[in-house]
C-alpha positions as CSV (number, residue, x, y, z in Angstrom):
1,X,42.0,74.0,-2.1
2,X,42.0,72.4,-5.3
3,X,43.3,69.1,-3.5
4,X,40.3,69.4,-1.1
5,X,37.4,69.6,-4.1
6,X,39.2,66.6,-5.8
7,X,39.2,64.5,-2.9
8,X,35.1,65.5,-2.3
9,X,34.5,64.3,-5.2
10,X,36.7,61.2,-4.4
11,X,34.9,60.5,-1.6
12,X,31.8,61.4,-3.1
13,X,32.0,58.7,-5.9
14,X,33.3,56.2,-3.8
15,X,30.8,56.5,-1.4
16,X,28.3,56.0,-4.5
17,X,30.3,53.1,-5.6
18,X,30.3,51.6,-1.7
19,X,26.8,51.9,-1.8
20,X,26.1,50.7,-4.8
21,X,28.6,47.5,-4.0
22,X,26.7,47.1,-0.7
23,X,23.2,46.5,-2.7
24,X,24.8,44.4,-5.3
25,X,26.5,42.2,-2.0
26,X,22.8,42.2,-0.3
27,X,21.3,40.8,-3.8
28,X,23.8,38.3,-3.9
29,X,23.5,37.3,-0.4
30,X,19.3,36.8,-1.1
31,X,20.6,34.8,-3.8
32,X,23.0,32.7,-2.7
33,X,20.3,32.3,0.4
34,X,17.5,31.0,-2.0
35,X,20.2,28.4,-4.0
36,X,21.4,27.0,-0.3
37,X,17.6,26.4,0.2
38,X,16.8,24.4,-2.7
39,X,20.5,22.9,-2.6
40,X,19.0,21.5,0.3
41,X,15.8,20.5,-0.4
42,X,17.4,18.6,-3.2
43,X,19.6,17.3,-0.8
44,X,17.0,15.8,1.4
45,X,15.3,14.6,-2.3
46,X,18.6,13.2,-3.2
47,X,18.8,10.9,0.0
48,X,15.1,10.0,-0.3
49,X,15.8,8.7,-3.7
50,X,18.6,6.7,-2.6
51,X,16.7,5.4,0.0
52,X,13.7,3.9,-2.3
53,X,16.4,3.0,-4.8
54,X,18.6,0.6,-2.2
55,X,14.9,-0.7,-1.5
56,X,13.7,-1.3,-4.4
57,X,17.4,-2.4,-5.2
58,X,16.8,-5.0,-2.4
59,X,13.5,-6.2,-3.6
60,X,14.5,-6.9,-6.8
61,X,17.6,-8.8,-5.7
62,X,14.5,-10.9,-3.9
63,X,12.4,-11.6,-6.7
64,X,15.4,-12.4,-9.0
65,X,16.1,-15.4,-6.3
66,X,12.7,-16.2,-5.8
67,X,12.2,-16.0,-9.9
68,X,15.4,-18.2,-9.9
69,X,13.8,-20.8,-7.2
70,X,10.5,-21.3,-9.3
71,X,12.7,-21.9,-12.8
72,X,14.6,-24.4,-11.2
73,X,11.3,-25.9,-9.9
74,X,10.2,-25.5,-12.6
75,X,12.9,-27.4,-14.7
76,X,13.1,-29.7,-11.9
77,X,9.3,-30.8,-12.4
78,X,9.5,-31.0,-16.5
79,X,12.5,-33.4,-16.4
80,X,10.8,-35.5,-13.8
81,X,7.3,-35.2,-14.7
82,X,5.1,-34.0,-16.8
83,X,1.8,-33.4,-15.5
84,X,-0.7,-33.1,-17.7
85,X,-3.5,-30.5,-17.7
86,X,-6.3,-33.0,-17.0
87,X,-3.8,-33.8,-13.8
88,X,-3.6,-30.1,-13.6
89,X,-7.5,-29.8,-12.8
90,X,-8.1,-32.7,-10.9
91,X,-5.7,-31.4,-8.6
92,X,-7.3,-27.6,-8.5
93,X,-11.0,-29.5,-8.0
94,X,-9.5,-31.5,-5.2
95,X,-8.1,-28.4,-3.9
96,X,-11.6,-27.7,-3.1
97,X,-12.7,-30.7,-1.1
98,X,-12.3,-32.1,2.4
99,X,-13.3,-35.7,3.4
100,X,-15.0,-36.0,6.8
101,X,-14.9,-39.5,8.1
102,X,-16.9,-40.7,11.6
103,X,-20.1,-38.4,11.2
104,X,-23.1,-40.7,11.4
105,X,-25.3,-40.7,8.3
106,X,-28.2,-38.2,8.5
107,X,-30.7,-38.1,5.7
108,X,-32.9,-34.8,5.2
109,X,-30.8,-32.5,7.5
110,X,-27.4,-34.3,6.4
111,X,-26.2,-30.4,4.7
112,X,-27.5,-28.9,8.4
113,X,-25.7,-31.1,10.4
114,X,-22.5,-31.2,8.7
115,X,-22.9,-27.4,8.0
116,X,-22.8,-26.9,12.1
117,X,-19.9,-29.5,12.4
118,X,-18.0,-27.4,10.0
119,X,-19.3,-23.8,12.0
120,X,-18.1,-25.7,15.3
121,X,-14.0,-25.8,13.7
122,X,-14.6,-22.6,11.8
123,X,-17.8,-20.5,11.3
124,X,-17.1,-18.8,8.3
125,X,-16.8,-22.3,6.2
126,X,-20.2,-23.4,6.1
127,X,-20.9,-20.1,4.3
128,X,-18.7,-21.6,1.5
129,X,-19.9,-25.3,1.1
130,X,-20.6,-25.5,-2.4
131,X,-21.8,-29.6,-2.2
132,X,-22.1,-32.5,0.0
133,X,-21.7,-36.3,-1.0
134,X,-22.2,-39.5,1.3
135,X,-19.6,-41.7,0.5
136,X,-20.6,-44.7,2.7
137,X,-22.9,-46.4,4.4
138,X,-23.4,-48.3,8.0
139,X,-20.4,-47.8,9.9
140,X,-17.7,-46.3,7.7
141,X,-19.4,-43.3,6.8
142,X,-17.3,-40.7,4.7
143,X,-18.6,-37.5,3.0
144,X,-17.0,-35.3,0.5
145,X,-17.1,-31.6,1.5
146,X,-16.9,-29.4,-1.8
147,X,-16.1,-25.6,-0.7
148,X,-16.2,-22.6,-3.3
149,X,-12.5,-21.5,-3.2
150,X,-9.2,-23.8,-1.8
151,X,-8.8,-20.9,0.8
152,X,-11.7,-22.3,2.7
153,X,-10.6,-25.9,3.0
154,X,-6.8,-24.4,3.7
155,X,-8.4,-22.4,6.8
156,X,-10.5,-25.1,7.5
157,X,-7.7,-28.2,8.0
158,X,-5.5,-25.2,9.6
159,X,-8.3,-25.2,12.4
């Protein structure tokens, strides 16, 4: 009978110990649960990342060349010629202008008239004309079209 006490109580404390293995196995699992969760979510981080890196990777590879092109433009132009900065703002203020040759010479309303010439090709532009010069007389007319940014006049001889 003695035999059959000892192993009740045998039983009895493993029982406790199965149960108390079986909560400590459930923890864990919540655990391990909550880390394979985020392990994944910085997974998915992990191959955004890599993503914007091998773009941005990419984009810099770009600029580097296109840094590359304008230094050797850029060396090109200062061993063959120096342009100086008076050359330099001639070239923006001409940037500006268009010459309009073959429109007949019109005193008072000269700005009107050329301003719904320039409407007609693009109707933004006459919004922009800064000044108007007559050039000419008689038959070879020309006028000098000054605009407030280069943009204009690029639109402009595009249309």
């Amino acid at each position: 009978m003695v035999y059959i006490a000892d192993f009740k109580t045998t039983q009895s404390k493993l029982v406790d110990e199965i149960s108390g293995c079986r909560a400590l196995l459930e923890e864990h699992s919540s655990t391990l649960t909550e880390h394979r969760v985020k392990i994944d979510q910085h997974n998915d981080t992990i191959q955004l990342l890599e993503t914007q890196h091998n773009a941005l990777s990419t984009e810099v590879t770009s600029i580097g060349s296109e840094i590359n092109s304008i230094q050797e433009m850029i060396h090109f132009n200062s061993s063959s010629d120096m342009v100086s900065p008076s050359e330099i703002i001639e070239r923006v203020k001409r940037s500006h202008n268009i010459v309009v040759r073959g429109a007949s010479d019109i005193d008072s309303s000269r700005f009107t008239e050329m301003s719904k010439i320039i409407a007609h090709i693009d109707s933004g532009a006459e919004k922009q004309i800064v000044d108007m010069v007559c050039l000419g007389s008689g038959n070879s007319i020309i006028w000098k079209v000054t605009f407030s940014t280069s943009s204009a006049v690029s639109k402009l001889l595009r249309n």
